[in-house]
RODREN-195416 format. One record per residue (C-alpha): residue number from 1; x, y negated, z. Coordinates in steps of 0.2 Angstrom, whole numbers. Example, Ala and Ser with C-alpha at 12.3 -4.5 7.8 and 13.67 -1.06 7.14 Angstrom:
LUMZA   nr      X      Y      Z
LUMZA    1     62     22     39
LUMZA    2     68      5     36
//
This chain:
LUMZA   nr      X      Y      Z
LUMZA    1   -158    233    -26
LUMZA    2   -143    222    -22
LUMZA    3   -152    208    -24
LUMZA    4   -162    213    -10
LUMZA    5   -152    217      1
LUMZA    6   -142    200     -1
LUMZA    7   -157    191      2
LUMZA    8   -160    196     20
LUMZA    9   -141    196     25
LUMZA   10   -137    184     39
LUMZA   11   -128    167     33
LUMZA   12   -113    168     38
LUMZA   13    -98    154     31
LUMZA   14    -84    154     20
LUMZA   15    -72    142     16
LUMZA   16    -64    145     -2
LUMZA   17    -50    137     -4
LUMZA   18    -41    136    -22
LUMZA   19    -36    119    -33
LUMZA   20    -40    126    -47
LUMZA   21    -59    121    -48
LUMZA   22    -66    132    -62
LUMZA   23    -59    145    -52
LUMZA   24    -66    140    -35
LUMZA   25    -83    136    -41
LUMZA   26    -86    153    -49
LUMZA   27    -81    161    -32
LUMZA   28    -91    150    -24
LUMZA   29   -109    152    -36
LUMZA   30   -103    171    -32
LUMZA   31   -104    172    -15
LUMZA   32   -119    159    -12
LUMZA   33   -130    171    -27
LUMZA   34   -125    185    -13
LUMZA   35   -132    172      1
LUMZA   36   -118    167     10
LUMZA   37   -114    148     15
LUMZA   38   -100    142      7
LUMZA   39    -87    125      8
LUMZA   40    -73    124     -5
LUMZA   41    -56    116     -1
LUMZA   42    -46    109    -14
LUMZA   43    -29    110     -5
LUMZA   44    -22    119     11
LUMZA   45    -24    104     21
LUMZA   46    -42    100     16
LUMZA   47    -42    117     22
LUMZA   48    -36    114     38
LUMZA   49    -46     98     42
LUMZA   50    -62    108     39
LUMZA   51    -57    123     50
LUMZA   52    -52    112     62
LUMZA   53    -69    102     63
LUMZA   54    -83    107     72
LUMZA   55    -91    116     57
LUMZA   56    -89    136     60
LUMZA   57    -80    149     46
LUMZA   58    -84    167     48
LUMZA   59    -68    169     33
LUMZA   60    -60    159     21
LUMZA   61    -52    167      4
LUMZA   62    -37    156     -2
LUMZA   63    -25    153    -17
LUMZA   64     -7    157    -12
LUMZA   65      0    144    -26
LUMZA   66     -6    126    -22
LUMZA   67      2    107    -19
LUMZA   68      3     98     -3
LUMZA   69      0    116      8
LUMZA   70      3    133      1
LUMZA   71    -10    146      4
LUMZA   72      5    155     16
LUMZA   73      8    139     27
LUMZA   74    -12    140     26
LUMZA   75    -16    157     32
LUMZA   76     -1    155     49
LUMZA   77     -9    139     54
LUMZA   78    -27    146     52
LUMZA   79    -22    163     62
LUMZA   80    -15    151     75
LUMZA   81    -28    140     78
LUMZA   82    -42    154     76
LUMZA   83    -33    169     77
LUMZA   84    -50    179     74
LUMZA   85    -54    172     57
LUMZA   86    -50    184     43
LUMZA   87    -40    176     27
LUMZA   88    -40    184     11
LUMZA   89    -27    177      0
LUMZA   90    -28    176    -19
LUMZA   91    -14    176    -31
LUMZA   92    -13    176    -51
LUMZA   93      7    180    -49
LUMZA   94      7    197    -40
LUMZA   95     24    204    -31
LUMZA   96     29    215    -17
LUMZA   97     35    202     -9
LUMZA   98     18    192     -9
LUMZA   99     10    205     -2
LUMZA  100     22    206     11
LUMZA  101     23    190     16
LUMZA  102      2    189     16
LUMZA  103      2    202     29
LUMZA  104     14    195     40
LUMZA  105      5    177     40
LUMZA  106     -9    188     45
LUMZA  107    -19    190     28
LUMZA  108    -33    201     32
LUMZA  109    -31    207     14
LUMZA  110    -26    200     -4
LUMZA  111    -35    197    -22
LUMZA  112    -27    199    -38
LUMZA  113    -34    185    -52
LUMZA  114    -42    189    -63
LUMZA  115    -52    201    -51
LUMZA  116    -70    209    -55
LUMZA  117    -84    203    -46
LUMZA  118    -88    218    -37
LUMZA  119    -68    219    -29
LUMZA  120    -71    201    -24
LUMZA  121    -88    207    -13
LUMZA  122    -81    222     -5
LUMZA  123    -66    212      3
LUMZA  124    -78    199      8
LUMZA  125    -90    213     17
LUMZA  126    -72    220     25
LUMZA  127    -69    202     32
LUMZA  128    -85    195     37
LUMZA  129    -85    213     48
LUMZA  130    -70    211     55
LUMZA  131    -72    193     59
LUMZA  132    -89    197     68
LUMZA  133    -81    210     75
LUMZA  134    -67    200     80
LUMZA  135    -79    188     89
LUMZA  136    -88    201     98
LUMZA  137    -72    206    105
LUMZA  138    -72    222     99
LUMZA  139    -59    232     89
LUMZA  140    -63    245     76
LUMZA  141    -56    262     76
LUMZA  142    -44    266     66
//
């Protein structure tokens, strides 16, 4: 039945973002089995040049832990440059303080590695709402 359902779901875009390849590949044959488009970014700023090319993101999912651009410095340049684009930041070493600090960069939510399958795919569904939400102009209800 899921299967289904996935197969007549719009395609809408991610960016996954982790420099951990094992780790971004398996995210990424995750969410294109549930028929979503999606890029891979190998850094922050690999990140960054992608969103900041002409190719559209309806979300992005990205490691907080990586070289050259963190997946914090990430998530306040992305919210500055497309403030309606939801971020959901994964992170294998899990604090208060990381959690904290993702929600004020704007983190529309946060993944703990190892996470199961089905928590990756609910966030997802959370974030692509919002962000079509978002672009619709529309605020949801609390």
């Amino acid at each position: 039945m899921e299967e289904e359902a996935s197969a007549y779901s719009p395609k809408f875009n991610i960016l996954v973002v982790d420099d951990d390849y094992h780790v971004a590949n398996v995210v990424r044959r995750i969410l294109v089995h549930e028929g979503y488009h999606v890029e891979t970014a190998k850094n922050g700023r690999k990140a960054m040049d992608l969103l900041m090319s002409t190719q559209h993101f309806d979300l992005v999912i990205t490691d907080l832990q990586m070289p050259e651009m963190d997946g914090i410095e990430l998530l306040r340049q992305a919210r500055q440059c497309k403030a309606y684009l939801p971020v959901i930041a994964m992170t294998g070493y899990v604090s208060t303080e990381d959690g904290m600090e993702c929600v004020e960069a704007g983190a529309h939510n946060y993944l703990v590695k190892p996470f199961r399958m089905q928590s990756l795919l609910r966030l997802v569904r959370e974030g692509l709402k919002t962000s079509f939400m978002n672009q619709l102009g529309v605020q949801e209800m609390p």
